[in-house]
C-alpha positions as CSV (number, residue, x, y, z in Angstrom):
1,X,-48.9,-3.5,17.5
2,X,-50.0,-4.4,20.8
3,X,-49.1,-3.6,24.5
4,X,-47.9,-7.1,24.6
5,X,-45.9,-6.8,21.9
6,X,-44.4,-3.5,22.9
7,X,-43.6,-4.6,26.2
8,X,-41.5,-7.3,24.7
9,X,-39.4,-5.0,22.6
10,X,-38.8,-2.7,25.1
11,X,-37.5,-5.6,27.2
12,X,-35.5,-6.5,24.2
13,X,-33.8,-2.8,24.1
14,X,-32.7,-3.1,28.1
15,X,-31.0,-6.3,27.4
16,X,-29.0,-5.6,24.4
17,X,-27.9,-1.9,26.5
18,X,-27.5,-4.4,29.9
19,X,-25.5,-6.5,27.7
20,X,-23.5,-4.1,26.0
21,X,-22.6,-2.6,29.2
22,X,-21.6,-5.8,31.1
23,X,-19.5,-6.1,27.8
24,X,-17.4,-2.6,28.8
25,X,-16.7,-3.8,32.3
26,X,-13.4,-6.5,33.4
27,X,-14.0,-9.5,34.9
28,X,-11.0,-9.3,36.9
29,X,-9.6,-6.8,38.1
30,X,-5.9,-6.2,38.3
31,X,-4.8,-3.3,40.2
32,X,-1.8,-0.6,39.9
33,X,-1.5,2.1,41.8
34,X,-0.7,6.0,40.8
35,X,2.8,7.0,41.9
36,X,2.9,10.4,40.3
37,X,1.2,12.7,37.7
38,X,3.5,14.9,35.8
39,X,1.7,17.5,33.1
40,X,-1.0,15.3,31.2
41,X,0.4,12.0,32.3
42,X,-0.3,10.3,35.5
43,X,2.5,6.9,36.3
44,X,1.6,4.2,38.2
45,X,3.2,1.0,39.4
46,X,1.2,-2.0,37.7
47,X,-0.9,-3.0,36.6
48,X,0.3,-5.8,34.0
49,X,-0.8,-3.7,30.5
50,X,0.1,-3.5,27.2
51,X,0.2,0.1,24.8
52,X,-3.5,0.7,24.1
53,X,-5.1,-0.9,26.7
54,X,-7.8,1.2,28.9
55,X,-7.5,1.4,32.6
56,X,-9.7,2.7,35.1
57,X,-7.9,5.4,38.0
58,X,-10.2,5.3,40.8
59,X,-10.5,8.0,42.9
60,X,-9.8,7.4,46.8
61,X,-13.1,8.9,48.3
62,X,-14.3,5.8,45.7
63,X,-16.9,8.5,44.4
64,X,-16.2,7.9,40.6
65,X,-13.4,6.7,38.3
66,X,-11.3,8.0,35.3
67,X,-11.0,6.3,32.1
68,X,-6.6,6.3,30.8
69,X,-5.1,4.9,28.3
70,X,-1.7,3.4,28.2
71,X,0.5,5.3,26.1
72,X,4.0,3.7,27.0
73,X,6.3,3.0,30.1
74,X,9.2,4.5,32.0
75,X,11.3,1.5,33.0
76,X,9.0,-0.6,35.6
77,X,6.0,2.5,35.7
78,X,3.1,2.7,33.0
79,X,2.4,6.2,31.3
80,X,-1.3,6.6,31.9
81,X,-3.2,9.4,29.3
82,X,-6.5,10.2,31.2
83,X,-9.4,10.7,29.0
84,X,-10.6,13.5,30.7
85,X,-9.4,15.9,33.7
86,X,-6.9,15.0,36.2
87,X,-7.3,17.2,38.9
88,X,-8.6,14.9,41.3
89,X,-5.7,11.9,40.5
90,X,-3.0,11.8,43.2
91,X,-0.8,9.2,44.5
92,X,-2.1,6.0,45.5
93,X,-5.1,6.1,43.6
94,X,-5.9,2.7,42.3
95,X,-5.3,2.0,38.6
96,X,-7.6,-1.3,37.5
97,X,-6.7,-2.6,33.7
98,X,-9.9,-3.8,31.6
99,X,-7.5,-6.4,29.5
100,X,-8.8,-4.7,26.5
101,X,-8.2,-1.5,24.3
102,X,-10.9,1.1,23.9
103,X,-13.8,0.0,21.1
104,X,-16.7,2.1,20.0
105,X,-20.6,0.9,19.4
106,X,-21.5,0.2,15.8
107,X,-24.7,-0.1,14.4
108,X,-27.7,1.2,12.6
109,X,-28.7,2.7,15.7
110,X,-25.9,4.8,15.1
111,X,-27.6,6.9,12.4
112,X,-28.6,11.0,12.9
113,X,-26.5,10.5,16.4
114,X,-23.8,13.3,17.7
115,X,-21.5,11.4,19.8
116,X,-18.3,12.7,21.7
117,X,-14.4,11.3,21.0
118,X,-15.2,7.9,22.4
119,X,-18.8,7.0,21.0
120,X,-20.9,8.3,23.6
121,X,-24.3,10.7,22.6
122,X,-24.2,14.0,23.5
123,X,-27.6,14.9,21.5
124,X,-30.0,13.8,24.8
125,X,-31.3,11.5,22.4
126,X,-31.1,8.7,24.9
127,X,-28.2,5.6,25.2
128,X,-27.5,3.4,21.7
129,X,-28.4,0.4,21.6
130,X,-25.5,-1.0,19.5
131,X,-25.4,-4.4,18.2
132,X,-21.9,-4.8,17.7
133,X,-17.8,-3.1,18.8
134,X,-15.4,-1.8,16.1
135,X,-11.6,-1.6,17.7
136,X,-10.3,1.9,17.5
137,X,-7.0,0.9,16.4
138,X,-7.8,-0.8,13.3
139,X,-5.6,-2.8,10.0
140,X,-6.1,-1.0,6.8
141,X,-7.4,-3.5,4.4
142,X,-4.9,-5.5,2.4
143,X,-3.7,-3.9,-0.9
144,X,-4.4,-6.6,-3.5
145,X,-8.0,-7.4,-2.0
146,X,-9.4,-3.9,-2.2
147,X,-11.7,-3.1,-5.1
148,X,-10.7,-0.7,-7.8
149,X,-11.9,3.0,-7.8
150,X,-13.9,3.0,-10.6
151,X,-17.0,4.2,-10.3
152,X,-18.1,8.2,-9.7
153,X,-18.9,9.6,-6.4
154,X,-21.1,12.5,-6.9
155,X,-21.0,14.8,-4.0
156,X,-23.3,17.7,-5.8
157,X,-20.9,20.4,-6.8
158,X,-20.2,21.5,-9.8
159,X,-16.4,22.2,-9.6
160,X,-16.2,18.9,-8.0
161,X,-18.0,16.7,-10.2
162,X,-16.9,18.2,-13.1
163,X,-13.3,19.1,-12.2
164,X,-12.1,17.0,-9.8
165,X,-14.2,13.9,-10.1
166,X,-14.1,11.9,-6.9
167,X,-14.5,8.0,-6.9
168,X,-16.0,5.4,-4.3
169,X,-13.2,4.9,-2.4
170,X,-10.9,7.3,-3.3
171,X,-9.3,9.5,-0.2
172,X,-8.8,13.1,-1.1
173,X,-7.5,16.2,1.0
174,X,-9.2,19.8,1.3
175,X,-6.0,22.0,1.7
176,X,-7.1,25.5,3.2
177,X,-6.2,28.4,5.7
178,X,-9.0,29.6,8.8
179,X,-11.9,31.3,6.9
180,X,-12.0,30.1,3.6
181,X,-15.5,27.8,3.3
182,X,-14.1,24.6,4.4
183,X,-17.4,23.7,6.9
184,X,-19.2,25.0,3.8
185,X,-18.2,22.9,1.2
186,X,-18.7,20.1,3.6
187,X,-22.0,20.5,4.6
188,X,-22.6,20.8,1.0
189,X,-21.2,17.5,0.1
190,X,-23.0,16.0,2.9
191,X,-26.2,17.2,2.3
192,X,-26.1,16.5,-1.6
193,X,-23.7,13.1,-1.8
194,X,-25.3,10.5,-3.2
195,X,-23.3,7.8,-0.9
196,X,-25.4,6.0,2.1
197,X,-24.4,7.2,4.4
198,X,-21.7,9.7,6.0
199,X,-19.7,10.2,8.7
200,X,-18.5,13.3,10.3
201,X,-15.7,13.6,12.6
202,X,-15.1,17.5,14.0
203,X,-11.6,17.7,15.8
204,X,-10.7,20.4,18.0
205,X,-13.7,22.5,16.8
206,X,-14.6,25.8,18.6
207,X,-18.1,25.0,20.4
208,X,-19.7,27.5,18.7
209,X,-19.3,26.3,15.7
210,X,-20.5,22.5,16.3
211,X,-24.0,23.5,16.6
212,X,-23.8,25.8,13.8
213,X,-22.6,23.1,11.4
214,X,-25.3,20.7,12.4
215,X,-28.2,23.2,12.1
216,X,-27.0,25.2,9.6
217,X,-24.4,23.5,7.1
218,X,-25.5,20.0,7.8
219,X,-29.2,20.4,8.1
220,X,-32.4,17.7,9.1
221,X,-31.8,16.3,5.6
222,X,-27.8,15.8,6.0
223,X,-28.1,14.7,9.8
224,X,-30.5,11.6,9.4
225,X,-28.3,9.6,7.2
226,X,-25.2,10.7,9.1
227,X,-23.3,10.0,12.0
228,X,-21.4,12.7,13.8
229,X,-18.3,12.6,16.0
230,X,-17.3,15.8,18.0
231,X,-14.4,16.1,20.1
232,X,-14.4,20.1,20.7
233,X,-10.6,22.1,21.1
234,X,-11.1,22.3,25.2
235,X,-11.3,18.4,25.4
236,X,-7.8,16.2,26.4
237,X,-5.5,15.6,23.5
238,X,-6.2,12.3,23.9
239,X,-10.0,12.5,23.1
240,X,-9.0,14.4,20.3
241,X,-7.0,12.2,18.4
242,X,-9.7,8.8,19.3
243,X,-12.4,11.0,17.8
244,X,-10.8,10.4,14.7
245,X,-10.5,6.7,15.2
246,X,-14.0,6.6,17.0
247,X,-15.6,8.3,13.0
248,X,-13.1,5.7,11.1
249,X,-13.7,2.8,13.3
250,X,-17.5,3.4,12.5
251,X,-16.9,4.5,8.6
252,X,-15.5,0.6,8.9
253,X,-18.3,-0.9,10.4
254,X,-20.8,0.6,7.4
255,X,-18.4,0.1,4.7
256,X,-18.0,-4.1,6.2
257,X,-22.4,-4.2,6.0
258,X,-21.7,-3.3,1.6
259,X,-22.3,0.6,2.4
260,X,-20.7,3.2,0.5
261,X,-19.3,5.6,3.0
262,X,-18.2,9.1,3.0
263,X,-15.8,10.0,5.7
264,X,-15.5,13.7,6.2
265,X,-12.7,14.6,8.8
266,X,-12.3,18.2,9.7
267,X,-9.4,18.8,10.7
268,X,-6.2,16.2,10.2
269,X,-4.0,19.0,11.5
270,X,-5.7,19.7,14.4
271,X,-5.1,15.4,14.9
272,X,-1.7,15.8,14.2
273,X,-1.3,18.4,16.7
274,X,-3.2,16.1,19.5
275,X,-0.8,13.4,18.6
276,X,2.0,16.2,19.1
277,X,0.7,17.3,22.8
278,X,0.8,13.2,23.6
279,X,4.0,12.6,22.3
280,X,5.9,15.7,23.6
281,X,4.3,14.7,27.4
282,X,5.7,10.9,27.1
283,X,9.0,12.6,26.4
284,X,9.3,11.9,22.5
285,X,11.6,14.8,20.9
286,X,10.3,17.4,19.0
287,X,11.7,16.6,14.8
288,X,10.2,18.7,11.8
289,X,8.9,22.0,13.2
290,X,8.1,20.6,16.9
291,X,6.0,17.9,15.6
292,X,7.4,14.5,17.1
293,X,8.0,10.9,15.1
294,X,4.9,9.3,16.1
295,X,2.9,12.2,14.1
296,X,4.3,11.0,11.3
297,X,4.1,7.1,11.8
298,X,0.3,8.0,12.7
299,X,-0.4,9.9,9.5
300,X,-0.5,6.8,7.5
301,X,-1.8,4.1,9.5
302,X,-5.2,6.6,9.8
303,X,-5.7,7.3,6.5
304,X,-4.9,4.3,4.9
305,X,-7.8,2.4,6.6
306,X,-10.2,4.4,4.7
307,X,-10.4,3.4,0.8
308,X,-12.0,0.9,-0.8
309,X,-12.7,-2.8,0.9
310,X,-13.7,-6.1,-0.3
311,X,-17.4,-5.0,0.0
312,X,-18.6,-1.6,0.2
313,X,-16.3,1.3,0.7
314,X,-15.2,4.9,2.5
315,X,-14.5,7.5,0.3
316,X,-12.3,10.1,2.8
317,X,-12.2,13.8,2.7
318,X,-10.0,15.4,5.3
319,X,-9.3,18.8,5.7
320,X,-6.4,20.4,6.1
321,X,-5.8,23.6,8.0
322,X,-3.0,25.3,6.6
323,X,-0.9,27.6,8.8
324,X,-0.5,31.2,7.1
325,X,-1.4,29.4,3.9
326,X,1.7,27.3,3.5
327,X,1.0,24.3,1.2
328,X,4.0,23.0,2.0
329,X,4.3,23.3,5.9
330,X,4.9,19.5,7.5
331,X,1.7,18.2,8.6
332,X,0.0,19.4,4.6
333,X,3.2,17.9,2.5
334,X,2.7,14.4,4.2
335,X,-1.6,14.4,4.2
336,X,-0.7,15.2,0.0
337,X,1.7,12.4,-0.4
338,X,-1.0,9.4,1.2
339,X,-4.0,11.3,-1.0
340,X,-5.4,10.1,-4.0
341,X,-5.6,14.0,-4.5
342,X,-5.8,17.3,-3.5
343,X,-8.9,20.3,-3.3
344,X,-7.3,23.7,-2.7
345,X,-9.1,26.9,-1.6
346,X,-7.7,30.2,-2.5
347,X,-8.0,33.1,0.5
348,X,-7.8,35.4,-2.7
349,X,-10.7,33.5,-4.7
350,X,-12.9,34.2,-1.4
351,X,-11.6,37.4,-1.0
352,X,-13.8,38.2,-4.5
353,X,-16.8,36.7,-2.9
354,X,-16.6,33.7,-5.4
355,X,-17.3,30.1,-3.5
356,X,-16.9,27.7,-3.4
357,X,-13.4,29.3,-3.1
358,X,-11.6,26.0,-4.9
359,X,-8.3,27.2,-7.4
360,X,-8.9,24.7,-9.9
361,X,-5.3,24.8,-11.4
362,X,-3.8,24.1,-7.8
363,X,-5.8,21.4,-7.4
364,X,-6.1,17.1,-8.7
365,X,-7.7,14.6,-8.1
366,X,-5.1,11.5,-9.3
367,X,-8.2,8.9,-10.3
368,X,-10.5,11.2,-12.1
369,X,-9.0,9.6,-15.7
370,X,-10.6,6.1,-14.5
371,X,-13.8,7.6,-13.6
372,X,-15.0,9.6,-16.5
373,X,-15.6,9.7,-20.5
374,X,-13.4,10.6,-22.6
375,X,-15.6,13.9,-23.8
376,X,-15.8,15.2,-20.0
377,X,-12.2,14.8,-19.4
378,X,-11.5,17.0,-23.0
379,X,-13.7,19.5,-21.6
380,X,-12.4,19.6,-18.3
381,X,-8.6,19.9,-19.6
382,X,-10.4,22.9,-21.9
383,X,-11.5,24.5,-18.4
384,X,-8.1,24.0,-17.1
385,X,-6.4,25.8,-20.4
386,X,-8.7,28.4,-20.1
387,X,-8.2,29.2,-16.9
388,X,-4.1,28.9,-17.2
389,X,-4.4,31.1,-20.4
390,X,-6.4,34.2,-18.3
391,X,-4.1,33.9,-14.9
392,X,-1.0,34.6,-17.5
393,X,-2.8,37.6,-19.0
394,X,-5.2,39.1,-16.0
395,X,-2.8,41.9,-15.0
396,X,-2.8,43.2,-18.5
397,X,-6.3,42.8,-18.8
398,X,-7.1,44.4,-15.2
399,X,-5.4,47.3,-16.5
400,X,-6.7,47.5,-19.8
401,X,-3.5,47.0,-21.5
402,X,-4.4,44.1,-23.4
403,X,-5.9,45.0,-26.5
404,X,-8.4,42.8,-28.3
405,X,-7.0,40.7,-31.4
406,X,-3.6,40.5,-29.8
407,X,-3.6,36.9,-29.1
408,X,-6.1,34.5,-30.3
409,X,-6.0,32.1,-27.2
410,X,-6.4,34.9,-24.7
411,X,-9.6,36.4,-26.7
412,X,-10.7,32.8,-27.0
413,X,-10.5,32.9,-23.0
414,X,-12.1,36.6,-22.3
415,X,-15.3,35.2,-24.0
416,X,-15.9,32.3,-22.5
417,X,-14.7,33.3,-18.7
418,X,-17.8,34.5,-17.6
419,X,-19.6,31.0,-18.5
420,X,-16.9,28.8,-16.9
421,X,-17.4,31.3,-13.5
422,X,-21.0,30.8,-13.7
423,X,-20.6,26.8,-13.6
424,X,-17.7,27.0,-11.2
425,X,-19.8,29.0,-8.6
426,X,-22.4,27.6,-6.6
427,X,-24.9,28.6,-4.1
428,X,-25.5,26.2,-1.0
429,X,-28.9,25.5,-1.9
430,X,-28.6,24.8,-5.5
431,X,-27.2,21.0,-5.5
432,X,-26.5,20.2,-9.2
433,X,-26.7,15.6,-10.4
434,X,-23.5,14.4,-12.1
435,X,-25.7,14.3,-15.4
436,X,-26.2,17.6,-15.2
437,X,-23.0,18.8,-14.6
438,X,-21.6,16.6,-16.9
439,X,-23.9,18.2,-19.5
440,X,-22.8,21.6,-18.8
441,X,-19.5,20.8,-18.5
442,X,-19.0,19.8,-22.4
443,X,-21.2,22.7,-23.4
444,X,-18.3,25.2,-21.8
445,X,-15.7,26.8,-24.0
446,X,-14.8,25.4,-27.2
447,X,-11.9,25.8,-28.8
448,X,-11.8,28.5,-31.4
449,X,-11.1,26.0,-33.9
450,X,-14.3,24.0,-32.9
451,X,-16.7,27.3,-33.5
């Protein structure tokens, strides 16, 4: 290529950024003013906004501004949310309204990025030169025009693939206390998933473990087709729950270009909670164990926009953090009911130094009977009998009270167990094809009858 030629795309590149960021800027400004800042929410008189719109709160010395969002009003005063710190917003500082609500960059470009809640890099990687802007707040695509889940997702683990089959489009829940091999499994599935492309949202993550999951979980492999949103536990509540939106929002641009996406959100509680923190500074009440209305409204209206569209599709898998292992607490019984399924990992299958730590019996996934044969869903219910049969009898068997001969099924179990925990475990670096684990999978534990 010649200089020429390179000099004319790099020309190119600072017009589409110049462009994209006269795009982010209002034409006209409108102007409010800060009246008082109470906790996380600052009030101002004007400007003339609707819920969702961004504002800028410029700062009096006119050194820099503050990007807020409106997040309601209090009879004639608008309820600013900063996206960031607020210690240098006071009184009369000047609120300007954009006329728009917040929207995220979309675009190849996009690819092997780390971005922060809102879309911006954070991997000194330089600015994105998107071609396009996604809305955060987004319609889920209309029931009856969605595509079928039909067709297997393989993500490259065994007790996955073989147990809980997932499907293109299907949205499915990892249920799981601190501890347990959630960043794990996920690197896993993103490193060994044979969709296009994935996204990767991390909400309220310590920092230490961000770089950890890039570098080690993720890996150079997992990164380049993957796009990563962080929004770490010191940032705003605010920025916490758009990091979600930000990963969806792009998960909807790929899956609109005929991409099959995998969305990997980890965690939904810890969005949940942001949503919690926002709605308890606006002045909602506190309802089901302090967590307010809106929590529950926003459940839905986020996970329903992943799924299958009229091209391509974003298979979701959101984890949820589980407080003192309660299944059942708020946050995990409404995530369950949206699902199309559930992935449980046991603290006691961990505790034995077996992982990936998933309890098959506590776990589904509600489309697997659409996705596979006939012969791998006869050996997987086999798996699941097996299994069932040696919970009932382990602590006789643990303490050698069961003798041998007393009950067919159970003997039928004891010789077989060790070959159904050898395909159930996995090591990180040993990725196993749906083929193969299909092929495995009806090799394992024939009925006695069958011998």
């Amino acid at each position: 290529m010649s200089a020429i030629q390179n000099d004319a795309l790099q020309d190119v590149d600072l017009f589409q950024l110049f462009a994209v960021d006269l795009l982010q800027k209002p034409l006209i400004k409108i102007n409010g003013r800060i009246v008082q800042v109470v906790g996380l929410v600052a009030e101002s008189q004007g400007p003339d906004v609707r819920v969702g719109d961004l504002c800028h709160i410029c700062f009096r010395d006119g050194s820099h501004e503050l990007d807020a969002e409106v997040v309601g009003f209090r009879g004639d005063r608008v309820l600013l949310m900063p996206l960031g710190a607020l210690q240098e917003v006071g009184p009369g500082c000047d609120v300007v309204s954009t006329n728009r609500p917040l929207q995220v960059p979309v675009g190849d470009a996009l690819l092997g990025r780390v971005l922060d809640g809102l879309g911006n890099p954070i991997d000194d990687k330089g600015p994105i030169a998107a071609t396009d802007f996604y809305p955060l707040y987004a319609t889920p695509p209309h029931p009856l025009r969605r595509k079928m889940v039909d067709t297997p997702l393989s993500v490259g683990v065994r007790v996955i693939d073989g147990m809980l089959t997932l499907g293109k489009g299907q949205r499915i829940g990892i249920f799981a206390g601190s501890g347990v091999g959630k960043s794990t499994l996920m690197g896993m599935m993103a490193r060994y998933t044979t969709a296009d492309i994935n996204v990767i949202s991390l909400v309220g993550e310590r920092g230490r473990e961000v770089r950890e999951f890039i570098e080690r979980d993720l890996g150079p492999e997992g990164l380049k087709r993957s796009v990563l949103v962080i929004a770490t536990s010191d940032q705003p509540a605010l920025i916490r729950l758009k990091s979600a939106m930000t990963a969806t929002a792009i998960a909807e641009y790929f899956r609109d270009q005929g991409k099959d996406v995998l969305l990997m959100m980890d965690t939904v509680t810890r969005v949940a909670r942001a949503q919690r923190e926002i709605g308890l500074a606006i002045g909602e009440p506190p309802a089901t164990r302090g967590y307010t209305p809106s929590v529950f409204e926003m459940l839905p209206r986020l996970l329903e926009r992943a799924g299958a569209g009229e091209v391509g599709s974003i298979t979701g898998i959101y984890t949820v953090l589980v407080d003192g292992d309660d299944m059942n607490e708020p946050v995990a019984d409404t995530v369950r009911g949206i699902l199309d399924g559930h992935i449980v990992l046991s603290r006691k299958i961990a505790a034995r130094n077996f992982y990936p730590a998933v309890s098959v019996l506590d776990s589904v996934s509600r489309v697997m009977p659409a996705l596979v044969s006939r012969e791998h869903l006869d050996a997987a219910g086999r798996v699941r009998d097996l299994l069932a049969t040696y919970a009932e009898s382990e602590d006789l068997i643990n303490i050698g009270a069961y003798k041998s001969g007393t009950n067919m099924r159970v003997d039928w179990a004891l010789s077989n167990m060790e070959a159904v925990r050898g395909f159930l475990s996995q090591r990180v670096a040993d990725p196993t094809s749906f083929e193969e684990t299909d092929k495995r999978l009806l090799e394992l534990a024939p009925y006695p009858s069958q011998q």
